[in-house]
C-alpha positions as CSV (number, residue, x, y, z in Angstrom):
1,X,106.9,85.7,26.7
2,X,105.0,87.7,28.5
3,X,101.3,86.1,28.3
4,X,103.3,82.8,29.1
5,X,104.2,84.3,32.3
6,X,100.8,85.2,33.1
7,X,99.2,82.0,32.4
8,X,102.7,80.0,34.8
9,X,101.4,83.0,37.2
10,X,98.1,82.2,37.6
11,X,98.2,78.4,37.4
12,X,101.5,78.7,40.4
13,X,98.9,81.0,42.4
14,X,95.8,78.1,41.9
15,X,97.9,75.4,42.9
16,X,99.8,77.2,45.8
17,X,96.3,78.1,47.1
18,X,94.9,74.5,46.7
19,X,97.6,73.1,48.5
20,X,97.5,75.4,51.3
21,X,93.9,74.3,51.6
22,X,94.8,70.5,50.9
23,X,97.4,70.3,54.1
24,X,95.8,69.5,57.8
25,X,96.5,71.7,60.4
26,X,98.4,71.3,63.7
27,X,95.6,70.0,65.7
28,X,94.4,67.5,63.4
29,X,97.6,65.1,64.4
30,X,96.0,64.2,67.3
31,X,93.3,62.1,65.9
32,X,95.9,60.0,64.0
33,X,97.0,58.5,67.7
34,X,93.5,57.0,67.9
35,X,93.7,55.2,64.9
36,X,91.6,57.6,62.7
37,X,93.0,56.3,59.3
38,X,96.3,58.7,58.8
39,X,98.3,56.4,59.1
40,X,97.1,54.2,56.0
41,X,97.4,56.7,53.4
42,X,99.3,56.6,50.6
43,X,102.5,58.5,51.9
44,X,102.0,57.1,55.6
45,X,101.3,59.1,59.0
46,X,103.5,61.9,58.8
47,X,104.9,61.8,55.0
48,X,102.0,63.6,53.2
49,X,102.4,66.5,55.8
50,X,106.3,66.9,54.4
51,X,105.5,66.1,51.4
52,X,102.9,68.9,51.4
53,X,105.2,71.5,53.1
54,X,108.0,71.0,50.4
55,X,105.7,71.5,48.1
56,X,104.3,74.8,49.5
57,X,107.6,76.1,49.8
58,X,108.5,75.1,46.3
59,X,105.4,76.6,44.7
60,X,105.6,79.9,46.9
61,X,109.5,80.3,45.8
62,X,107.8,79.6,42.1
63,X,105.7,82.3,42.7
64,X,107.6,85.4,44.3
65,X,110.0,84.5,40.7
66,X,107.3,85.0,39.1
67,X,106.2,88.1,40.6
68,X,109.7,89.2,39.9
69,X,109.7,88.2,36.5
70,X,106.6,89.9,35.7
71,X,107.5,93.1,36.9
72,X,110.6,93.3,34.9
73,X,108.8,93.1,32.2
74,X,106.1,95.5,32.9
75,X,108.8,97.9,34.2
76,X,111.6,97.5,31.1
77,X,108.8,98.5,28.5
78,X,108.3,101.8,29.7
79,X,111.5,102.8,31.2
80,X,112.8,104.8,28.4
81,X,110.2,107.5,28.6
82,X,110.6,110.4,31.0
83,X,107.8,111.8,32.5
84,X,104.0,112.1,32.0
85,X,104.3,115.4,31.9
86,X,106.3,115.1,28.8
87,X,103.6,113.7,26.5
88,X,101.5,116.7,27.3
89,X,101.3,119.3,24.4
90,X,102.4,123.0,25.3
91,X,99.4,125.9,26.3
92,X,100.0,127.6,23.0
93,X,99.2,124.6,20.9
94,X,96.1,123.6,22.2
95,X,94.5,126.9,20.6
96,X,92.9,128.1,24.3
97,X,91.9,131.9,24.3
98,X,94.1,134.4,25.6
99,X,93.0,136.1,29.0
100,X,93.1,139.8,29.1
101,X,94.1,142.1,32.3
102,X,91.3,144.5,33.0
103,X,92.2,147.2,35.3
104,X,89.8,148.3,37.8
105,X,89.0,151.5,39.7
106,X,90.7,151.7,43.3
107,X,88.4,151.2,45.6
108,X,86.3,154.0,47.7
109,X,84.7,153.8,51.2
110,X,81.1,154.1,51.5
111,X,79.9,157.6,52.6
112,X,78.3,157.2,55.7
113,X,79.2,156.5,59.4
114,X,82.9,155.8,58.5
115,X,85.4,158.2,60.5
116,X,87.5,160.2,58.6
117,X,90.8,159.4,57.6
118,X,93.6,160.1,60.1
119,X,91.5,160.3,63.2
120,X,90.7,157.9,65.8
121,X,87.4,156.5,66.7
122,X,85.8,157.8,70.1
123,X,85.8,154.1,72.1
124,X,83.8,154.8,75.6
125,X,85.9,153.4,78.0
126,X,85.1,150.6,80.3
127,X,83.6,151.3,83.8
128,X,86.8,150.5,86.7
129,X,85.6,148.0,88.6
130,X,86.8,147.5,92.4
131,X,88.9,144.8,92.8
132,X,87.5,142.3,95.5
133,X,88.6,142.3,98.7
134,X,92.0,139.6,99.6
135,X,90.1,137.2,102.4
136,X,92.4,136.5,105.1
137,X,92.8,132.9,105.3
138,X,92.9,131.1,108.8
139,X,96.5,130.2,109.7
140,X,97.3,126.7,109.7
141,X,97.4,124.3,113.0
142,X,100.3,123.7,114.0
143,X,101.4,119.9,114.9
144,X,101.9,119.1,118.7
145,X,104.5,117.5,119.8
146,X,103.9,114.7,122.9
């Protein structure tokens, strides 16, 4: 059932995709009021084009059912199992070697030009600068009146 929806799927798809490329668009209507030969086909001026677009609209219904269809069935076979997850075996059965805890040694400081413990660290402090001087700024002008 399935492969026959795949082959209907495919040979909806080719046709809708032919016929999209079969129908004229909206500007090629004007050259049939010159006489350029649409009007002598086989299903007259204008019924090809509704012919055509009855036809898309068929074939694209066709195909969304389809679509549907298909994913039904791709869904349904592998709705009764759970999770990925589930299919994979535990740690203790794939046979993996056990890691060991090794303890280390706390950790010491490096003799040198560390300060001691419990005293603070001689900082120099930064030279005070003089603050610059507030510039007197001019006063504003003030409108006159006529």
């Amino acid at each position: 059932m399935y492969t026959i929806l795949v082959v209907a799927h495919v040979l909806v798809s080719l046709a809708l995709i032919i016929l999209v490329l079969v129908q004229h668009g909206k500007g090629a209507d004007a050259g049939a009021a010159f006489g350029s030969g649409a009007s002598g086909t086989v299903f007259g001026s204008r019924g090809s084009a509704n012919f055509l677009t009855r036809l898309t609209a068929w074939l694209a219904a066709a195909f969304f059912a389809l679509s549907l269809a298909l994913a039904y069935f791709v869904t349904g076979r592998h709705a009764a199992s759970g999770s990925v997850v589930d299919g994979i075996p535990a740690a203790a059965d794939t046979g993996a070697p056990e890691i060991k805890q090794i303890e280390l040694p706390p950790a010491t400081a490096p003799a040198g030009d560390a300060p001691a413990a419990g005293t603070e660290p001689q900082v120099p402090a930064a030279p005070a600068a003089a603050a610059p001087a507030a510039e007197a700024a001019p006063e504003p002008a003030k409108p006159q009146v006529p």
